[in-house]
C-alpha positions in Angstrom: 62.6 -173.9 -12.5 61.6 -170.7 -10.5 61.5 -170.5 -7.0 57.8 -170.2 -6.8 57.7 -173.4 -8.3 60.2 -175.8 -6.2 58.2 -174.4 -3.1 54.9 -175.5 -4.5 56.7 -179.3 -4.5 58.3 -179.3 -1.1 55.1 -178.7 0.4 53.5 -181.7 -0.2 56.4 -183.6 0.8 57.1 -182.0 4.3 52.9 -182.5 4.6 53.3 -186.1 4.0 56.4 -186.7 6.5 55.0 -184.8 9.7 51.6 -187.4 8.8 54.1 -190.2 9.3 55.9 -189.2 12.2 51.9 -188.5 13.3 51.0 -191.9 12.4 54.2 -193.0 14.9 53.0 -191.2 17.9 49.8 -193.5 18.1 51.1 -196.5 17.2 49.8 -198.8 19.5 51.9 -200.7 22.3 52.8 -204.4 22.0 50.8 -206.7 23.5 53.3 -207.5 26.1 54.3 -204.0 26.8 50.7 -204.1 27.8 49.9 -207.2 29.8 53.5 -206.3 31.9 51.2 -202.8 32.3 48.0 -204.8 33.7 50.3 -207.1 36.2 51.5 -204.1 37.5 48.8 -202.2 38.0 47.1 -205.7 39.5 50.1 -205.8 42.0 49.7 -202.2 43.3 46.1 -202.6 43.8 46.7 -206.0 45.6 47.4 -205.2 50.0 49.4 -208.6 50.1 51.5 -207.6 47.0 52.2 -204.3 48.6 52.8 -205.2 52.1 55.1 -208.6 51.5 56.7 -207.9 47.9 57.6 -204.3 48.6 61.0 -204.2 46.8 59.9 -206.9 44.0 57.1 -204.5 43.0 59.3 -201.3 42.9 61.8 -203.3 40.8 58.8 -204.2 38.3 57.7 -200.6 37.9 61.2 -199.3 37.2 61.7 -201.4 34.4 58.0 -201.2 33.1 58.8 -197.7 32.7 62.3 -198.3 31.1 60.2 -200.7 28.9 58.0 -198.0 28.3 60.3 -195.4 27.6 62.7 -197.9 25.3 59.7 -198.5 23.1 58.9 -195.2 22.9 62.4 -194.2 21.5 61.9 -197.4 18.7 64.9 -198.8 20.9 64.2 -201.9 19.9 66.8 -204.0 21.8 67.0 -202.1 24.8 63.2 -202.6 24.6 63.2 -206.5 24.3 66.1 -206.8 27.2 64.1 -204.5 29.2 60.8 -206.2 28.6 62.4 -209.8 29.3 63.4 -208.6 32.7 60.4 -207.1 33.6 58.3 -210.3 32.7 60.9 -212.3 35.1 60.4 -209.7 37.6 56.9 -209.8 37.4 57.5 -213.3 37.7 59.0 -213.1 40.9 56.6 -210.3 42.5 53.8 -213.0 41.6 55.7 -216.1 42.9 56.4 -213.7 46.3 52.9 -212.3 46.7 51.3 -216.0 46.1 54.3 -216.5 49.5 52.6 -213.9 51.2 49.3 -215.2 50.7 50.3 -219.1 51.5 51.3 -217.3 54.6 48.7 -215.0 55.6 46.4 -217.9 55.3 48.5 -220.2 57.3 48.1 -217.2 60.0 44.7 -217.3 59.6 44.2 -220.8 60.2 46.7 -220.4 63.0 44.6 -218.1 64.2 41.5 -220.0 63.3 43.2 -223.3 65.7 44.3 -220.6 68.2 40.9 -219.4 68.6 39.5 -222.9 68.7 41.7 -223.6 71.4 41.1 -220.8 73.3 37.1 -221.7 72.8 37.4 -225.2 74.0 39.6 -223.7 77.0 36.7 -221.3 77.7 34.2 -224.1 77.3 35.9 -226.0 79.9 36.5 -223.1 81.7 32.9 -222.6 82.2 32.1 -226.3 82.7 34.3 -226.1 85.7 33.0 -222.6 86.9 29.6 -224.3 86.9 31.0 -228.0 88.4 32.5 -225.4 90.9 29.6 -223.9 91.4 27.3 -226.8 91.7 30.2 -228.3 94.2 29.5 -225.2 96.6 25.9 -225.6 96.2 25.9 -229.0 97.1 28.5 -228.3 99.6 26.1 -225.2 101.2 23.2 -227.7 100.7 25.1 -230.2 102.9 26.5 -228.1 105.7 23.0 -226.7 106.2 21.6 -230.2 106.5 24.3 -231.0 108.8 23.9 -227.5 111.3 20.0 -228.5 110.5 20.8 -231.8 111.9 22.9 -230.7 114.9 20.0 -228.3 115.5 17.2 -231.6 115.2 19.4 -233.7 117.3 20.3 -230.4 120.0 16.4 -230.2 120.1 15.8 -233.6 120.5 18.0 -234.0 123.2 16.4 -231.1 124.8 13.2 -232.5 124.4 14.4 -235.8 125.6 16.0 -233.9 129.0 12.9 -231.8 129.1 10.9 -235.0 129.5 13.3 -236.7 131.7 12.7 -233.9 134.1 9.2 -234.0 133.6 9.3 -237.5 134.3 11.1 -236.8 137.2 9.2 -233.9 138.7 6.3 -235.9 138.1 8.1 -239.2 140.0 9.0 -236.9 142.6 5.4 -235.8 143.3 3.9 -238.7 142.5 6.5 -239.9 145.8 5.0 -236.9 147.9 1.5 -237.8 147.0 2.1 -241.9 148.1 3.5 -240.2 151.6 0.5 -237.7 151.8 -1.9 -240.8 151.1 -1.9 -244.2 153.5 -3.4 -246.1 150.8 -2.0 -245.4 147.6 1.7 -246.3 147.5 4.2 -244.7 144.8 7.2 -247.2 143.1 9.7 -247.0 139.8 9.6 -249.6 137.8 10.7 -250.4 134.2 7.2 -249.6 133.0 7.6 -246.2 134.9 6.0 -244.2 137.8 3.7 -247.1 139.2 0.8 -245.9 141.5 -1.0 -248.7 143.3 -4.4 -248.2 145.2 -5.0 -250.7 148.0 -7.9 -252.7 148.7 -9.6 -250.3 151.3 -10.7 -247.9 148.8 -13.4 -251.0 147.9 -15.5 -253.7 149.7 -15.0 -257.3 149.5 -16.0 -258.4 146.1 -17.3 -255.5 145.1 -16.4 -252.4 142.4 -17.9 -249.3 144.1 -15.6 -246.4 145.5 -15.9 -246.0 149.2 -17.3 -243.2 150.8 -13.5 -242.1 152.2 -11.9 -242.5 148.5 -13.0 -239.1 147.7 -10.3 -237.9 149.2 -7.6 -239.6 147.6 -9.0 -239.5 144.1 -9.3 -235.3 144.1 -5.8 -235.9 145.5 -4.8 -238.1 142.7 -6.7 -236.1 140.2 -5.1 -233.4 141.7 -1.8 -234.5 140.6 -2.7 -235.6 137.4 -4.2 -232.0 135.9 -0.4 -230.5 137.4 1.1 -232.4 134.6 -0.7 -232.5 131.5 1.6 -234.5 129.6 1.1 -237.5 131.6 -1.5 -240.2 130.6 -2.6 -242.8 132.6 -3.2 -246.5 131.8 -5.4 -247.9 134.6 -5.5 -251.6 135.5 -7.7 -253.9 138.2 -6.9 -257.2 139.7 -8.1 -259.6 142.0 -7.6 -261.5 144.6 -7.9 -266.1 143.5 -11.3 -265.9 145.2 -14.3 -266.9 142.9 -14.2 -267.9 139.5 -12.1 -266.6 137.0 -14.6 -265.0 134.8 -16.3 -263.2 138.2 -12.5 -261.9 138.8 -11.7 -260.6 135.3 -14.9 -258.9 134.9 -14.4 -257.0 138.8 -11.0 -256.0 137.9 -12.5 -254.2 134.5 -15.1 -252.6 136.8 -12.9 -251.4 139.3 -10.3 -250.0 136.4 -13.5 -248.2 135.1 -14.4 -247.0 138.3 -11.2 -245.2 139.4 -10.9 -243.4 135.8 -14.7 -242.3 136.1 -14.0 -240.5 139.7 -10.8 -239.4 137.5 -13.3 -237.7 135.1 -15.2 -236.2 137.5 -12.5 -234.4 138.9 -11.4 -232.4 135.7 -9.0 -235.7 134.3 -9.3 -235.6 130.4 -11.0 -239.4 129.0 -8.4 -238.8 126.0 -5.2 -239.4 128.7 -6.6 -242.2 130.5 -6.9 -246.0 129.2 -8.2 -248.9 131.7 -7.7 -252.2 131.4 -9.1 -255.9 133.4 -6.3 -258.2 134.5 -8.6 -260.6 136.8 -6.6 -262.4 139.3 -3.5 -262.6 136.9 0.1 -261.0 138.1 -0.6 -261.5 141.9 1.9 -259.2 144.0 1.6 -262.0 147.1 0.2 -265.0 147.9 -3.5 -265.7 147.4 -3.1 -268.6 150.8 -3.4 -265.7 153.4 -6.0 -262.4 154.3 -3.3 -260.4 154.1 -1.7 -261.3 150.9 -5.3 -261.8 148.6 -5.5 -258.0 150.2 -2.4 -257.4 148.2 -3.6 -258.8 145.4 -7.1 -256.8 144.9 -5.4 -253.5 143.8 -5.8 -251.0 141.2 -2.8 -250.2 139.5 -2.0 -246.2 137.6 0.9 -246.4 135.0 1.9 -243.0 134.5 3.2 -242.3 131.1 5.6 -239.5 129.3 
């Protein structure tokens, strides 16, 4: 056979090898090969994989790629020892991750509890920054009341002494006046400053001023419009003499009679009130001239 000839036959035969070591390359990879590929590439991509099976996951990709790289080479049993430990150590990079999730969500609820705690504590917190609060309002509340009290009770007592010295300036004129006057005559008493006008300012029996009573009521009258907050409560009696009806009805006339010459000289009506006692109350006895002139009198209660 020529040599033109035995080339023609080796050509169809080196054709036909280089198609199967073609056919090789692109065999496709095991179905394991693969799903160890996919875990890996799951594990990488997962944060908790990569931050709390560090080591684990570098051991799997090492022998993924010697898994790779023995099935490449058609090692077949340096492939399936290869590939056995990779699936265990992709066993163990799953079972660790799955740790490090189990914890991180056992932080989390940690955190979750802490935070809870730290909102209640908060809460009560600002239940006792507003109890507080309230406290020092009520406590402001009651010390003004109190320094508003003191206040009240310092300004009443002034009041009270301001009166008191009224009262007394008033007593102590009321004194100069009975001296100044022969017929009025000035006493304390429990009711007060007690001004009584003798029986010479009328006639027997009857309820007319004298002509010499002017005098003494511009005196009275006088005093009176020198302190304004005194008011006056004027009361007649009587002698026993005549009937008891004729003696209530003088004693009202001669009440009347003072406060209107009390009106005429400038004395308010508002400060003045009169009243009748008729022969009741007598001051001595009613068996002599001289004590029935006791007796017919007109009483002035000065009051605060």
């Amino acid at each position: 056979m020529s040599i033109q000839m035995r080339k023609i036959r080796v050509l169809p035969i080196a054709a036909g090898f280089m198609l199967l070591q073609a056919c090789a390359g692109q065999q496709t990879k095991p179905d394991e090969l693969q799903n160890l590929e996919s875990q890996l590439k799951s594990f990488q991509s997962n944060p908790t994989t990569v931050r709390t099976a560090a080591v684990q996951l570098d051991e799997l990709e090492n022998l993924t790629q010697r898994a790779q790289s023995s099935w490449s080479d058609g090692d077949d049993r340096e492939y399936e020892h290869v590939l056995f430990l990779a699936q265990k150590q992709a066993e163990v990079t799953r079972a660790r991750t799955e740790i490090g999730e189990k914890r991180q969500e056992v932080n989390s609820l940690a955190e979750q509890r802490n935070q809870l705690r730290l909102d209640a504590q908060e809460a009560r917190l600002a239940a006792a920054r507003e109890d507080l609060k309230s406290t020092q309002g009520r406590a402001q509340e009651a010390e003004e009341a109190r320094r508003k009290a003191q206040q009240e009770a310092q300004l009443a007592r002034e009041e009270v002494e301001q009166a008191r010295l009224e009262a007394q300036l008033a007593a102590d004129q009321a004194m100069a006046l009975s001296a100044e006057l022969e017929n009025v005559k000035a006493e304390q008493t429990d009711r007060g400053t007690l001004l009584t006008l003798q029986d010479i300012l009328f006639e027997f029996g009857k309820s007319e001023l004298k002509d010499g009573a002017e005098r003494t009521m511009k005196k009275l009258a006088e005093f009176i419009n020198k302190n304004p907050k005194v008011s006056l409560v004027i009361e007649g009696f009587t002698d026993s003499i005549g009937s008891e009806e004729f003696n209530q009805k003088l004693s009202e006339e001669r009440a009347n009679a003072v406060r209107d010459a009390m009106l005429e000289n400038g004395v308010e009506a508002s400060r003045m009130t009169t009243k009748g006692m008729g022969e009741q109350f007598p001051v001595a006895t009613n068996d002599t001239d001289a004590g029935r002139s006791k007796n017919r009198r007109v009483e002035i209660l000065l009051e605060q």
